[in-house]
LUMDREN-190872 format. One record per atom (N, C-alpha, C, O): residue number from 1; atom name; x, y, z. Coordinates in pm, whole numbers, plus 50000, padded with zeros to 5 digits. Layout:
<recs>
{i: NUM at: CA x: X y: Y z: Z}
...
</recs>
This chain:
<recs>
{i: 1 at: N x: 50085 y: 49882 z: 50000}
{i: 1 at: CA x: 50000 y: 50000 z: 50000}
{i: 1 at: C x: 50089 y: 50124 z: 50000}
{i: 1 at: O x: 50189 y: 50136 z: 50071}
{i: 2 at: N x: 50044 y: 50212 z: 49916}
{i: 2 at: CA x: 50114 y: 50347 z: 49906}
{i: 2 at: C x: 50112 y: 50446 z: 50062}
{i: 2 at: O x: 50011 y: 50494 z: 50113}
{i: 3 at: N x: 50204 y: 50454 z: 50095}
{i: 3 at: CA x: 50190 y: 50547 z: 50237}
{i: 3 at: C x: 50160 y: 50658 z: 50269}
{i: 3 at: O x: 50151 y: 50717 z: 50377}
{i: 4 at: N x: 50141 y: 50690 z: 50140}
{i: 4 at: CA x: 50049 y: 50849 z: 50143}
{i: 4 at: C x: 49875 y: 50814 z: 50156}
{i: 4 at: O x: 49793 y: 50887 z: 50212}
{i: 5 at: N x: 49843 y: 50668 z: 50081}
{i: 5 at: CA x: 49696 y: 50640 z: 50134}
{i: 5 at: C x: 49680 y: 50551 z: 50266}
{i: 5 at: O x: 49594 y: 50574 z: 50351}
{i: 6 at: N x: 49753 y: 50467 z: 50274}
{i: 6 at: CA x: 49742 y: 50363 z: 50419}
{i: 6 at: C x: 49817 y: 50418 z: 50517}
{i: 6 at: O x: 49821 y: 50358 z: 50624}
{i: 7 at: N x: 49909 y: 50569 z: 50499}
{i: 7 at: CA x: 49940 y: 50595 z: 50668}
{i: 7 at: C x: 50081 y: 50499 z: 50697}
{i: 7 at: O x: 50166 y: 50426 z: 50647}
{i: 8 at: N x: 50044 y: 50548 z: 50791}
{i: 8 at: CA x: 50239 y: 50498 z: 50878}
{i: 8 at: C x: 50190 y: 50354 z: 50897}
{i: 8 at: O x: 50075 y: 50319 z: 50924}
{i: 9 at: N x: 50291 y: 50280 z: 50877}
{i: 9 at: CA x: 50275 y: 50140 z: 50885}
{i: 9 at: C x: 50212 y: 50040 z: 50753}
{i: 9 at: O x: 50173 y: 49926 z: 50775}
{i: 10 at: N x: 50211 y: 50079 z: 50667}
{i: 10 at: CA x: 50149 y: 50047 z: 50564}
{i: 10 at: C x: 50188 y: 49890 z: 50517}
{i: 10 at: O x: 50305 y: 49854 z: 50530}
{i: 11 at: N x: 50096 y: 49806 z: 50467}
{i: 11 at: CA x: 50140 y: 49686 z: 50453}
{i: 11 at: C x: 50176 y: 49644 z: 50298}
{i: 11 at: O x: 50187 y: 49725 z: 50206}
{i: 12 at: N x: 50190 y: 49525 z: 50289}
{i: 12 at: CA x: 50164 y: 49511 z: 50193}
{i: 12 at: C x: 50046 y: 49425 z: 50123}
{i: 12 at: O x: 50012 y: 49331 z: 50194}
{i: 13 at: N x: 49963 y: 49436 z: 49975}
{i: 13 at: CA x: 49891 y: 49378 z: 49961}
{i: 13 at: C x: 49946 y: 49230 z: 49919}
{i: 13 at: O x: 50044 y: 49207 z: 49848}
{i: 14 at: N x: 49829 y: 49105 z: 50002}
{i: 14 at: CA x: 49895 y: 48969 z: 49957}
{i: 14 at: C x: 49763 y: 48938 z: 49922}
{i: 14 at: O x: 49667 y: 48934 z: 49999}
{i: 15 at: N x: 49764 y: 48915 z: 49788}
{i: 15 at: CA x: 49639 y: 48769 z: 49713}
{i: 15 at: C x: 49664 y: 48666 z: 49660}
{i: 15 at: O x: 49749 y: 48668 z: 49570}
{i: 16 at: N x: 49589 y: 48521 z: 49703}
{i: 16 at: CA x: 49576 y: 48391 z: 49677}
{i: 16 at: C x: 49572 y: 48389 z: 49536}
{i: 16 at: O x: 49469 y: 48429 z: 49482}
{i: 17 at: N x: 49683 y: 48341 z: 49456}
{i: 17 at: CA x: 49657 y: 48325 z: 49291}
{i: 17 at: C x: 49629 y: 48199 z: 49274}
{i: 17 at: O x: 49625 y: 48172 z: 49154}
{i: 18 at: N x: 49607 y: 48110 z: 49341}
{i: 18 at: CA x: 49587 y: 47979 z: 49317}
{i: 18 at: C x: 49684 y: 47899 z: 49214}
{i: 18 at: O x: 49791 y: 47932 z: 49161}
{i: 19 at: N x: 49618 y: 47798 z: 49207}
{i: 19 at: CA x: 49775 y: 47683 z: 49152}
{i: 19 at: C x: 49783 y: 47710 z: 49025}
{i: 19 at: O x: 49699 y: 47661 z: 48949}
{i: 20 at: N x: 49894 y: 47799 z: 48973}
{i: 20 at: CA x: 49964 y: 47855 z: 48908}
{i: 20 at: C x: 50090 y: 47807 z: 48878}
{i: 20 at: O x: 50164 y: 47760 z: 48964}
{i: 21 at: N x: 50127 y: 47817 z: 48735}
{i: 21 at: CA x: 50303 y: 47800 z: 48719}
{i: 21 at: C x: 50329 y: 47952 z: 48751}
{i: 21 at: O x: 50257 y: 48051 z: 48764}
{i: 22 at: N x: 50483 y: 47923 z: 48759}
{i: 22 at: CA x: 50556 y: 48048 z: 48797}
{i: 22 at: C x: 50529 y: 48151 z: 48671}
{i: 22 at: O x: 50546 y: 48272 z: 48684}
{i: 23 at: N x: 50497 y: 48108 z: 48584}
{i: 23 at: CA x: 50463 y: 48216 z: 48474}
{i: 23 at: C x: 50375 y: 48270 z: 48490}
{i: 23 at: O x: 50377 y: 48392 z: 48506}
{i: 24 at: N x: 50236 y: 48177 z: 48491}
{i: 24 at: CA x: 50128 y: 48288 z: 48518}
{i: 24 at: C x: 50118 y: 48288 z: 48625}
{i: 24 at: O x: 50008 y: 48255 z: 48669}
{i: 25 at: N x: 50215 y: 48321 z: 48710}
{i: 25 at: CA x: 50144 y: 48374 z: 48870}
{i: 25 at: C x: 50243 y: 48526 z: 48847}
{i: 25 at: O x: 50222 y: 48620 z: 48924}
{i: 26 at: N x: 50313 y: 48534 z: 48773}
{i: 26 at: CA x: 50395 y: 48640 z: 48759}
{i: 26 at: C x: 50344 y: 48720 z: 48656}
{i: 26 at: O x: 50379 y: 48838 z: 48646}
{i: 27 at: N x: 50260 y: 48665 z: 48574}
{i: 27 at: CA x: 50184 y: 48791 z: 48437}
{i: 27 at: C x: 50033 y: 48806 z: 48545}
{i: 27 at: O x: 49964 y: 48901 z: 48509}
{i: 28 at: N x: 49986 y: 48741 z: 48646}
{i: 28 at: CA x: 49859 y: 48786 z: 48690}
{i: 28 at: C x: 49925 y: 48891 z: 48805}
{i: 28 at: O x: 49860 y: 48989 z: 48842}
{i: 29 at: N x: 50024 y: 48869 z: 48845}
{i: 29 at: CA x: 50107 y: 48949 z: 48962}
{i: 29 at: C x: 50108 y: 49079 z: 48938}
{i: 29 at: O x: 50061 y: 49155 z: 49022}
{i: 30 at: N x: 50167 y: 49131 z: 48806}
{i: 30 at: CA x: 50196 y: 49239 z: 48694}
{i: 30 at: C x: 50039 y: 49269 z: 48657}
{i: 30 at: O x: 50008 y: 49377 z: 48707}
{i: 31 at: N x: 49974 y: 49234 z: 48615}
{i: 31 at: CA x: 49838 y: 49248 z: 48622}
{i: 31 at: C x: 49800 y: 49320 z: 48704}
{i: 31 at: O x: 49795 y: 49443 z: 48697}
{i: 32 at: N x: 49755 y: 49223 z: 48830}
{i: 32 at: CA x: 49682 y: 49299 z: 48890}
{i: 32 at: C x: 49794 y: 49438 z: 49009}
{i: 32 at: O x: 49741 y: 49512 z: 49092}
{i: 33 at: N x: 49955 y: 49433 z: 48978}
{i: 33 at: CA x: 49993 y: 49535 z: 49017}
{i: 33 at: C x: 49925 y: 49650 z: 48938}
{i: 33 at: O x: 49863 y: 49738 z: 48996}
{i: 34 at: N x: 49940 y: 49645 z: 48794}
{i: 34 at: CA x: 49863 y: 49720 z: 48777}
{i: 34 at: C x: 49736 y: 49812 z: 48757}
{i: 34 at: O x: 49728 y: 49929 z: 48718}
{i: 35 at: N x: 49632 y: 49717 z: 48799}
{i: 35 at: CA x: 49528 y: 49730 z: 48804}
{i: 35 at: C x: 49566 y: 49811 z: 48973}
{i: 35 at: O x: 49500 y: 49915 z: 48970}
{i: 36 at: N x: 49609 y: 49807 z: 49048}
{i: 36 at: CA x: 49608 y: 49870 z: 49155}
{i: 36 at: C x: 49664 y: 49992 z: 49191}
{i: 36 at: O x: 49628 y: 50070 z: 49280}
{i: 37 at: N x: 49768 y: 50001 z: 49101}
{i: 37 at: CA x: 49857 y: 50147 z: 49077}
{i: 37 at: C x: 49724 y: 50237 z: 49011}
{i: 37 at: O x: 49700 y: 50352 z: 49048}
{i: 38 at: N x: 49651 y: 50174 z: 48921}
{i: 38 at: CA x: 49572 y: 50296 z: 48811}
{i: 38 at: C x: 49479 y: 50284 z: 48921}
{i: 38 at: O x: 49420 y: 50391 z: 48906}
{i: 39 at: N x: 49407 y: 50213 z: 49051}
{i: 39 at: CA x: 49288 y: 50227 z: 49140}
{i: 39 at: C x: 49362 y: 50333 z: 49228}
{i: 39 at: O x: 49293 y: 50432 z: 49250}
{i: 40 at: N x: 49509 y: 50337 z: 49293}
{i: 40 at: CA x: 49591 y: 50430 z: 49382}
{i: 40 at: C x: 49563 y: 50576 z: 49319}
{i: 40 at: O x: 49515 y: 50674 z: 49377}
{i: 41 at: N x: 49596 y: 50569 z: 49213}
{i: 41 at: CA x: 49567 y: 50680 z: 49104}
{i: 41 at: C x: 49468 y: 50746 z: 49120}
{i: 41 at: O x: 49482 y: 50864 z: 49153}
{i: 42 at: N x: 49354 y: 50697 z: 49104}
{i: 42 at: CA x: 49189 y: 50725 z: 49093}
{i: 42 at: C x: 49177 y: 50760 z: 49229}
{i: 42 at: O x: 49105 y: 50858 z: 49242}
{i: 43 at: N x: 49231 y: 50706 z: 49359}
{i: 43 at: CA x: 49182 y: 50747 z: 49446}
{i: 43 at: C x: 49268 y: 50912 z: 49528}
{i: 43 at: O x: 49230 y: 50997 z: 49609}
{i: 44 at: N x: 49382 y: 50889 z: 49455}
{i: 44 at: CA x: 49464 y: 51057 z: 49443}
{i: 44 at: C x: 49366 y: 51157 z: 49395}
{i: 44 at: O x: 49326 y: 51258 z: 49453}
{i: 45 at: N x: 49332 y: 51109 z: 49273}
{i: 45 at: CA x: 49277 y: 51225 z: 49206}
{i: 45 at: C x: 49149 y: 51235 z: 49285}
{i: 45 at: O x: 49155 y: 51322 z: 49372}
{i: 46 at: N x: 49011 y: 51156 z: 49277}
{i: 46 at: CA x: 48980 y: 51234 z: 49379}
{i: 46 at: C x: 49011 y: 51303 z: 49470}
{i: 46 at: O x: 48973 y: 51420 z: 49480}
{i: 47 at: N x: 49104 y: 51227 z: 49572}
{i: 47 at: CA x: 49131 y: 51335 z: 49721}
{i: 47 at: C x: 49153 y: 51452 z: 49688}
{i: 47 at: O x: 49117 y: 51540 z: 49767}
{i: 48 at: N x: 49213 y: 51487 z: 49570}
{i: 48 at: CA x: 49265 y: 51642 z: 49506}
{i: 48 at: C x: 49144 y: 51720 z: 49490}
{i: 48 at: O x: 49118 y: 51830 z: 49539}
{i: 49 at: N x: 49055 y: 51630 z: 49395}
{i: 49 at: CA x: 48922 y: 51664 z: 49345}
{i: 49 at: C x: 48853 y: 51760 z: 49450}
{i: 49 at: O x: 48827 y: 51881 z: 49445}
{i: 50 at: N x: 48828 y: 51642 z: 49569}
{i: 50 at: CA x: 48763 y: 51686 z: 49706}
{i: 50 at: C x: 48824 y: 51790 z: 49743}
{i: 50 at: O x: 48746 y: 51885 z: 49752}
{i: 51 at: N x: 48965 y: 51823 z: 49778}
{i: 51 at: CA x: 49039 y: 51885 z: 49825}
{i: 51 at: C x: 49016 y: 52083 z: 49761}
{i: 51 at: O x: 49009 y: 52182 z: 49834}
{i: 52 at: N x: 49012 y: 52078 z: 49625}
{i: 52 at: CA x: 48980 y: 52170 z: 49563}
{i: 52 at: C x: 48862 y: 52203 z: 49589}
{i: 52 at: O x: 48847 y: 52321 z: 49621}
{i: 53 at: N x: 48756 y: 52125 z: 49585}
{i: 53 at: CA x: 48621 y: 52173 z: 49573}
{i: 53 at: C x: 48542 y: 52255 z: 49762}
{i: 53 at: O x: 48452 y: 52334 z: 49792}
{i: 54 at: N x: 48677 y: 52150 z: 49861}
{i: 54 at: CA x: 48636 y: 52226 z: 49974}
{i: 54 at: C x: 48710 y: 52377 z: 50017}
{i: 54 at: O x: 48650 y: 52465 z: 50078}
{i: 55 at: N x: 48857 y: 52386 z: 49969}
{i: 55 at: CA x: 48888 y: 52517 z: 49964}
{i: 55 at: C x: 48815 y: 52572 z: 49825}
{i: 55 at: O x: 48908 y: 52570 z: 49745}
{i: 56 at: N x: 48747 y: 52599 z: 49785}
{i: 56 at: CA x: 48665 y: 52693 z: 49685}
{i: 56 at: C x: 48572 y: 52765 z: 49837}
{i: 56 at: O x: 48557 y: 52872 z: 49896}
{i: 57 at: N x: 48519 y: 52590 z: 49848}
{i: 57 at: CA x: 48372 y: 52670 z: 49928}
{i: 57 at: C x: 48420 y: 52697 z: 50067}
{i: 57 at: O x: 48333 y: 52739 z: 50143}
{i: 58 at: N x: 48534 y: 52682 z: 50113}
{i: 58 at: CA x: 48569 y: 52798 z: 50238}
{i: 58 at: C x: 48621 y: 52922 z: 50186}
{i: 58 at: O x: 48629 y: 53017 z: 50264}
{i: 59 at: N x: 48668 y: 52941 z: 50038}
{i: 59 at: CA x: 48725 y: 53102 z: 50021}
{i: 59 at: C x: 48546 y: 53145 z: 49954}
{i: 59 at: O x: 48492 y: 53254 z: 49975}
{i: 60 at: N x: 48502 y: 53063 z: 49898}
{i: 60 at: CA x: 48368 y: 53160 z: 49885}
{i: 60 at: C x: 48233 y: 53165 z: 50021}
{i: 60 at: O x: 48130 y: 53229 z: 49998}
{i: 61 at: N x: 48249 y: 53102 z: 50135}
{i: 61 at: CA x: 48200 y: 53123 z: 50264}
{i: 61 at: C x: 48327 y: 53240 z: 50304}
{i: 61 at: O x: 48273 y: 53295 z: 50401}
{i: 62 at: N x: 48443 y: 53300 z: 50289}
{i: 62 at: CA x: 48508 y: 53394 z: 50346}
{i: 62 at: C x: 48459 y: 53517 z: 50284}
{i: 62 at: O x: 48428 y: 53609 z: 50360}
{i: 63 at: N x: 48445 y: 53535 z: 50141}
{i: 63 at: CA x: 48378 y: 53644 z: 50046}
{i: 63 at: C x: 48264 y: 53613 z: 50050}
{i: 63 at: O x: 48201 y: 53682 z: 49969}
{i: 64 at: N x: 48176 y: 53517 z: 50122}
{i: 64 at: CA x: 48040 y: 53541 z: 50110}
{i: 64 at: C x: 47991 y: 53547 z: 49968}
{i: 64 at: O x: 47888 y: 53607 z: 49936}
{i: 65 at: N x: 48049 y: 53498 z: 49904}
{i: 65 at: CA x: 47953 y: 53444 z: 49753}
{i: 65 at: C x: 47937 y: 53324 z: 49740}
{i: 65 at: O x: 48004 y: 53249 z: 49811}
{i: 66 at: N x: 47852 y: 53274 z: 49654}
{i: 66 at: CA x: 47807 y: 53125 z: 49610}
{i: 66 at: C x: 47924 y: 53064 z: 49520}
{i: 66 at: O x: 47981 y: 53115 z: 49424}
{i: 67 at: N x: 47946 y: 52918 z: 49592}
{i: 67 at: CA x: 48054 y: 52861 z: 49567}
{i: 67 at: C x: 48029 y: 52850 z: 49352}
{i: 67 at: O x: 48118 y: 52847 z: 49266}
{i: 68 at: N x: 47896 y: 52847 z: 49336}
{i: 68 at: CA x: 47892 y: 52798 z: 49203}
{i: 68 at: C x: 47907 y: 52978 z: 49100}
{i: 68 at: O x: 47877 y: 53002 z: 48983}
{i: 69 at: N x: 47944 y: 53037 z: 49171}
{i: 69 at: CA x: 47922 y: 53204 z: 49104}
{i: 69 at: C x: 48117 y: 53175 z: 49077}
{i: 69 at: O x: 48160 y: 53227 z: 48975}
{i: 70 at: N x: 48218 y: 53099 z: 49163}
{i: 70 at: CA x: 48356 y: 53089 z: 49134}
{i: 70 at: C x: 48400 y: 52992 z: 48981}
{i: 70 at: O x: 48393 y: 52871 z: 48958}
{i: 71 at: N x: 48441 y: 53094 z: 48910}
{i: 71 at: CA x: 48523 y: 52998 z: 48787}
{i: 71 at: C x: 48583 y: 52914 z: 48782}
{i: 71 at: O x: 48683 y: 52908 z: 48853}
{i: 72 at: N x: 48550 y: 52811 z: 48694}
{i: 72 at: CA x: 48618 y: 52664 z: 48701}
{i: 72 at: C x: 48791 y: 52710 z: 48687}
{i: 72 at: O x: 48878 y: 52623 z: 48688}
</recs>
């Protein structure tokens, strides 16, 4: 797990590939590493997403205008 999402102590992920040769336990390995890097990804960009959309609406609660009156 990336330690910017799981925090101090972070583990690592372990899944059961079942009875596998060493080949395909190593192309499903690569697989699903990557299937998990592009989910780490997705879940960055939200937090950013979120992150932006709540400083908007505390600088437009400071000016007292409507968060949707601020330009994309």
């Amino acid at each position: 797990m990336p330690g910017d999402l799981a925090g101090p102590g972070a583990r690592f992920i372990r899944l059961g590939l079942g009875p596998l040769t060493a080949r395909q336990a190593r192309v499903q390995a690569e697989l699903l590493a990557a299937l998990a890097r592009n989910r780490f990804d997705q879940i960055r960009t939200a937090r950013l997403e979120n992150d932006i959309k709540n400083a908007v609406n505390r600088i437009a609660t400071v000016l007292q205008i409507s968060p949707t009156t601020v330009p994309n």
